[in-house]
Structures are given as structure tokens and as C-alpha cells.
C-alpha positions in Angstrom: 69.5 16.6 42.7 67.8 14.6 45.3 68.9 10.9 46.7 67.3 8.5 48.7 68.7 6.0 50.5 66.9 2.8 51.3 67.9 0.5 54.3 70.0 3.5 55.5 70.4 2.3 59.2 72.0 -0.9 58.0 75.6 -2.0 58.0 75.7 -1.1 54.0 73.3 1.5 54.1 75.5 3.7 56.6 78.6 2.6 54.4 76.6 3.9 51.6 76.2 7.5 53.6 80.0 7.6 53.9 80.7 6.8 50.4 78.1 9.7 49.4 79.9 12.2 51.1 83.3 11.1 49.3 82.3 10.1 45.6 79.2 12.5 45.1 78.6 16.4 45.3 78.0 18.3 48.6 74.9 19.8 47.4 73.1 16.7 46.9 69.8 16.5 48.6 69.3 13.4 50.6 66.4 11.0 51.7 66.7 8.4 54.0 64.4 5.0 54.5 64.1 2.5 56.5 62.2 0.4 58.7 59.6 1.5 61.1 61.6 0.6 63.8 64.4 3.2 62.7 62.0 5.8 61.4 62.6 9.1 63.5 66.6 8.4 63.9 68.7 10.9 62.6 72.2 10.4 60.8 74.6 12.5 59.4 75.3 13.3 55.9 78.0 16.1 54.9 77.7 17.2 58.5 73.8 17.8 58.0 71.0 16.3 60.6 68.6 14.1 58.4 65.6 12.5 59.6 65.1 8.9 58.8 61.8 8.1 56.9 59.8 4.8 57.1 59.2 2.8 53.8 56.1 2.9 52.7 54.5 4.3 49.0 53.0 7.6 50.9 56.5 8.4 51.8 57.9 8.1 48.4 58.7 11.2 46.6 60.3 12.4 43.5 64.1 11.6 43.4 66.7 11.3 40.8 68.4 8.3 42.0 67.1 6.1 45.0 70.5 3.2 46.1 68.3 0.1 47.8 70.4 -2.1 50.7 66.9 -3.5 52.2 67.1 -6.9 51.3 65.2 -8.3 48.2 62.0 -8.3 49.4 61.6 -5.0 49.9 63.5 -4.2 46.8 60.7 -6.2 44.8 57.7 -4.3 46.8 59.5 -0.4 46.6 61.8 -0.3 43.5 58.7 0.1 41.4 57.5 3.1 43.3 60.6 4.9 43.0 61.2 4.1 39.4 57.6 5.1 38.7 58.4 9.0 40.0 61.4 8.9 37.5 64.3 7.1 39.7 67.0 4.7 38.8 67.1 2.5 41.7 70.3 1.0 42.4 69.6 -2.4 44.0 72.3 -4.2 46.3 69.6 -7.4 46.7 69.5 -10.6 44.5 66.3 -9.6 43.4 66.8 -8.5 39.9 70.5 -9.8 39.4 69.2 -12.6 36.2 66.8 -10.7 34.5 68.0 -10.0 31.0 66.7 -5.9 30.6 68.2 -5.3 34.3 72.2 -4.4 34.2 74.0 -6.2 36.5 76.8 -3.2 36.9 80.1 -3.2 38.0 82.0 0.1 37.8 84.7 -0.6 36.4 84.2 -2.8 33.9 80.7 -2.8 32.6 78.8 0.6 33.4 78.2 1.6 29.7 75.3 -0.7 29.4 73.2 1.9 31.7 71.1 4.2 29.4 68.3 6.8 30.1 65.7 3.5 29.8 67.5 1.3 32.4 65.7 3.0 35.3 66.7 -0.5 37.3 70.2 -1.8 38.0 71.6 -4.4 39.6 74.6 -4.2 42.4 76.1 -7.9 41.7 77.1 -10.5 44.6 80.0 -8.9 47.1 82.4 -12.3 46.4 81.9 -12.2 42.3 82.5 -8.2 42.4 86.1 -8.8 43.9 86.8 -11.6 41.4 85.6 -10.4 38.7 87.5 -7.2 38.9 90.4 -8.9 39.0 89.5 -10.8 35.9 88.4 -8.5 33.7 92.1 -7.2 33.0 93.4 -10.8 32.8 90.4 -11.6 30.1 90.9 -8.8 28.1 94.5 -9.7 27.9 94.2 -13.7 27.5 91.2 -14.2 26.8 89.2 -16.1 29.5 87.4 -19.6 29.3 87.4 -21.3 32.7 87.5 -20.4 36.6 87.8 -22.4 39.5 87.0 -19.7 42.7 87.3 -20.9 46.3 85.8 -18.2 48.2 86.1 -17.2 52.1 83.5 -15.3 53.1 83.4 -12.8 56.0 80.6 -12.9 58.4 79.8 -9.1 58.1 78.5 -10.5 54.6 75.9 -11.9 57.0 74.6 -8.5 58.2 75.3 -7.1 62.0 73.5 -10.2 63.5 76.2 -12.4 62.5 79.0 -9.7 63.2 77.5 -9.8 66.7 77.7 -13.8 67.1 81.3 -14.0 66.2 81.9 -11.5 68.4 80.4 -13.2 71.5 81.9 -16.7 70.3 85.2 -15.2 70.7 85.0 -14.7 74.1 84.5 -18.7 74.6 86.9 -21.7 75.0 86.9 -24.6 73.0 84.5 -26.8 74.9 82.3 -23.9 75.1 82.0 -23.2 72.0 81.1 -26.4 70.4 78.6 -27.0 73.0 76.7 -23.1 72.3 73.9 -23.2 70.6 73.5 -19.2 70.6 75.0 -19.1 67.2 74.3 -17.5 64.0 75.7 -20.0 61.5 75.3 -23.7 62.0 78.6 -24.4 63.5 80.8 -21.9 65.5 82.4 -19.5 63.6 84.9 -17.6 66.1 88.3 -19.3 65.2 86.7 -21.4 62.5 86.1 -22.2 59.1 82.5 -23.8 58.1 82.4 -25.3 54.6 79.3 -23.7 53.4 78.8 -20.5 52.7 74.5 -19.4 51.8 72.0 -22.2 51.7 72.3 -25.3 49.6 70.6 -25.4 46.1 69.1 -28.6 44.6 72.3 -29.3 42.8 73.9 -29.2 46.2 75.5 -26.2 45.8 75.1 -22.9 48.1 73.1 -20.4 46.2 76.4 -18.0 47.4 78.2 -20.8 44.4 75.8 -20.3 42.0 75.7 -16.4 42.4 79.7 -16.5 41.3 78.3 -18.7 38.3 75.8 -17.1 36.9 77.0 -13.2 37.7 80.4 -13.9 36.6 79.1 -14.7 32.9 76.7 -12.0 32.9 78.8 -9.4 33.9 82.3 -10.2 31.7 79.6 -11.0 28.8 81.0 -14.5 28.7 77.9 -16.5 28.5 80.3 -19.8 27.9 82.2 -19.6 31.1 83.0 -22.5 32.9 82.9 -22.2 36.7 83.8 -24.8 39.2 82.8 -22.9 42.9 83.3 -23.2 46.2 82.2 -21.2 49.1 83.4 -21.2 52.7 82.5 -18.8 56.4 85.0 -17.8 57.7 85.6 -16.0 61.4 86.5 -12.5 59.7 84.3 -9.6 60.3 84.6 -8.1 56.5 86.9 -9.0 53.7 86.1 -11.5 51.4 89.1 -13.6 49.9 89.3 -15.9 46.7 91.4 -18.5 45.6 90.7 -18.5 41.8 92.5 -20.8 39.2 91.6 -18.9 35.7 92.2 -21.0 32.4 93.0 -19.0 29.4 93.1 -19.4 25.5 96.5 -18.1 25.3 99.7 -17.9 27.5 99.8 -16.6 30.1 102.9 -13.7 30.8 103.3 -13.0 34.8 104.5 -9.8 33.9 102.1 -8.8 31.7 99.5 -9.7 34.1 101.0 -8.0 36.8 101.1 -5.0 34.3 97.5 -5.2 33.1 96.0 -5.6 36.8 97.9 -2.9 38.1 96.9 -0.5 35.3 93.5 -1.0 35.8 91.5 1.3 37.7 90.2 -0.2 41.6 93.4 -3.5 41.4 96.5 -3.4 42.9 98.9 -6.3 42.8 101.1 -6.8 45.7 104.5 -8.8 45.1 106.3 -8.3 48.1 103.2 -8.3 50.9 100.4 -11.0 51.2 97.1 -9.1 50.6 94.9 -10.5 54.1 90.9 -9.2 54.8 92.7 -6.9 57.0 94.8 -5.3 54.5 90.7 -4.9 52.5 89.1 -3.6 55.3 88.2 0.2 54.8 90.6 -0.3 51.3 88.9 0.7 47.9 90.7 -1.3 45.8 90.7 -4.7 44.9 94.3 -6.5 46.2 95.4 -9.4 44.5 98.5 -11.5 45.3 100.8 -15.1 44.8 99.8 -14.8 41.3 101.9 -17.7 39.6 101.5 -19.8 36.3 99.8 -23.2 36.4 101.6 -26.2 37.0 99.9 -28.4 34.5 99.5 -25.8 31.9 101.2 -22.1 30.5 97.5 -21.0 29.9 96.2 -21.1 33.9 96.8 -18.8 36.2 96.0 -19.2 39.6 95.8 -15.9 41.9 94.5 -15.0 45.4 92.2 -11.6 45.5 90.2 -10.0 48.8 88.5 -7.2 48.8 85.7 -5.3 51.6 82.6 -6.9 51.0 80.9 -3.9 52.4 83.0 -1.3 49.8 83.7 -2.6 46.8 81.4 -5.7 47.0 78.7 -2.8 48.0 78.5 0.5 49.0 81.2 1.8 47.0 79.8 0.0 43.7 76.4 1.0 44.2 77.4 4.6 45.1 80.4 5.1 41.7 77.4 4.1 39.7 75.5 6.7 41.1 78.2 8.9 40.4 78.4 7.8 37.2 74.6 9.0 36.4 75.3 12.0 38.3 77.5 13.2 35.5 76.1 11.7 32.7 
């Protein structure tokens, strides 16, 4: 079986190659794309010395399954290439998230909709995969018609240009800080919270918002949900967190939805710690905590879940799906 891997130099690409060498066989045989600037690196998969390739069509080969973490732009130019020599492609990129024939898969909850003619699927938003995980239990149980997420978004979500800003801010002092224009983001993140996560829509929402709307309907097949979001930056290099208040059709039990997220596969629920973006970092599992009944109402929950946006929210997704194909 052969692999490719495109966008491989990147922060999720080389999270990606990790992942591989956990979740998939040893004998795989992999490719590696990226830019021309990379092209001629070497990396490291299964202890093995491959070359890095530069995307372009003459370069694209035969392969069973090609994961893309190259932004949507190149998604939309290459996928078609790869698909065309008989390979699913495994998109991270917004690029194909809406469309109605592409799957918008996370493992876990939804992977059955891949068949032998989905050659495309799409890896959803690294906030709604978190949330959503920990829904899905709490739905199937209760039966879910509302969420109100407030999300705090980790700059590594950014890519490695905004991992290296925070990192420079955080050697500043106050003064220095608000006065720096060297910044990634439009206000200093290092020891800070900026109300806006993405760019703002029309409707004056972030388009990071409307990703948790629209994904989180698609992807729990709950076409009715109402969302209420908000996004925010935060000065954490990876882990996203998400204060969600989910309404219900029916009571809610605390232990039975302690019971139900526990017992599903890539959730834990911690009672006794605080689940922090630390705690995420390098974690595979979804960690949700201070889940408590609503004050106003028996039938809302309201729950605090974080996860690693570069795991769970995307390399690790992207590469159990491939795994899933693998043995299909």
C-alpha cells in the first residue's frame, strides 16, 4: 500500500508522520509533498530516510490514499489529480467541508458514510471536532436541539507563524507589547485574550463561528441545530477549549452523562482534575470537565471540553480514517 503525504513539512503534516507510524502498518509505502521550497528535505518515517517531493501533477503517482494539510488552495488544485490515479484524499482544508457528496468525517462518530465511491473526504474544523465528540454521546442519550459554544482557540491553530509570534511577545513587557506592531494577530496575544477568532463574515461573525455552525449539523446529521457561537485567541500554543451550554429534549442525568461520555471511544471525563490545553497537549482523547445541570432548566447541560487541535482536531482524525480504509 502506498501513502502520500501532502504539506508534509508543516506543523500537521509532521504530526501526520507521527500518527502514521502509530495507527497504520509498518510496511506502508510513503510519499511525501510539499512546497518547492521544502522539496529535497528528508524526514523520517518508521525510522526510514524519505525524500520530500514538490507538488506538482508530474510528480503525482499512483497511491492508495493521499492525507492533504496544504491549505485549501492547493487542496482545490491537487486533490483531483490524486483522486484521478485512484486515491481517496483526506483533506484537512475548508475546501470541500459543505459540499453535500463530500463526507465530512469524524472517526468516531460518523465514518460509515465513506464508501468505495467517496474518493474525497473532508477532515472537519479542529474546534467543532473536540465539541462535537463530546456531543455525540450526550445526543445519542438526550437527544440534542440547541448549543451555545464559546471557544478558545490556540495560536498553533494559526500555523508556525503565529506559534512563532507568541513566542517572541512573551519575551516583552506590558508597554512593549501594546506598542509592537510585529505581531501575528491584530492585538498581542502573549498573555492575552483577543475576542475574535478567523475573519469576520457579513453577518459579523468569524468564519471560525460559522465553521462550528454549519459542521456541527452536518456531522451529528442534525440539520435543525441551533448554534449560538463565539470564538476567541487565546496565548496557548495548542489546545483548543470550549465552553458549550447544550439544550436537550429530555432530562438530563449527570451520571448518566458522565457514564455515556466516558464509554465512548476518544472522551474522558475528569471529576476530580480541571481538564487545561495543557492537560490536551500530545493527549488523544477528548477531556471534558465541570459538567453540571442548567440553572434555568433540567434539559441543559453546560460542560467545558479541550482537546489538541493538531491531534484530534487533525492529524490524528485524518490519519484513523486512513486507518479505517486501510482495513476495510
Amino acid at each position: 500500500m502506498k501513502i502520500a503525504i501532502v504539506g508534509a513539512t508543516g506543523l500537521v503534516g509532521r504530526n501526520i508522520i507521527k500518527q502514521c507510524e502509530q495507527l497504520l502498518p509498518k510496511e506502508i509505502e510513503y510519499h511525501l509533498f510539499a512546497s518547492s521550497k521544502s522539496a529535497g528535505k528528508s524526514l523520517k518515517i518508521n525510522d526510514q530516510d524519505v525524500v520530500v517531493q514538490e507538488l506538482n501533477s508530474k510528480n503525482i503517482k499512483e497511491y492508495d490514499i493521499a492525507l492533504f494539510s496544504a491549505g485549501g488552495d492547493r487542496s482545490k488544485e491537487f486533490s483531483e489529480y490524486f483522486i484521478s490515479q485512484g486515491s481517496y484524499v483526506i483533506d484537512n482544508s475548508s475546501a470541500f467541508r459543505m459540499q453535500d457528496e463530500v463526507p465530512l468525517v469524524v472517526y468516531g462518530i460518523n465514518e460509515d458514510q465513506i464508501t468505495t465511491t467517496t474518493k474525497l473526504i473532508a477532515n472537519p474544523n479542529c474546534t467543532t471536532m473536540g465539541l462535537v465528540m463530546a456531543l455525540k454521546p450526550l445526543h445519542d442519550k438526550f437527544n440534542l436541539n440547541s448549543i451555545t459554544p464559546v471557544a478558545y482557540q490556540a495560536v498553533s491553530g494559526s500555523g508556525t507563524e503565529a506559534v512563532n509570534s507568541l513566542k517572541k511577545e512573551e519575551l516583552l513587557d506590558k508597554e512593549s507589547l501594546l506598542e509592537n506592531k510585529d505581531t501575528f494577530y491584530s492585538r498581542p496575544i502573549a498573555r492575552n485574550v483577543i475576542p475574535l477568532a478567523g475573519n469576520l463574515t457579513e453577518n459579523e461573525y468569524s468564519d471560525e463561528e460559522m465553521k462550528i455552525v454549519y459542521e456541527s449539523r452536518k456531522i451529528l446529521d442534525i440539520p435543525g441545530l441551533l448554534v449560538e457561537p463565539s470564538n476567541a485567541r487565546v496565548g496557548v500554543v495548542t489546545g483548543h477549549g470550549v465552553f458549550c451550554s447544550a439544550v436537550f429534549e429530555e432530562d438530563v442525568n449527570i451520571e448518566e452523562a458522565i457514564s455515556v461520555l466516558n464509554n465512548f471511544e476518544g472522551v474522558q471525563y475528569w471529576s476530580d482534575t480541571l481538564a487545561t490545553p495543557l492537560d490536551a497537549e500530545d493527549n488523544l482523547n477528548v477531556l471534558v470537565s465541570r459538567l453540571r445541570i442548567g440553572l434555568s432548566n433540567t434539559r441543559i447541560l453546560n460542560f467545558w471540553c479541550v482537546s489538541d487541535n493538531l491531534l484530534k482536531g487533525a492529524a490524528l482524525n485524518a490519519v484513523q480514517i486512513a486507518s479505517y480504509l486501510v482495513k476495510k
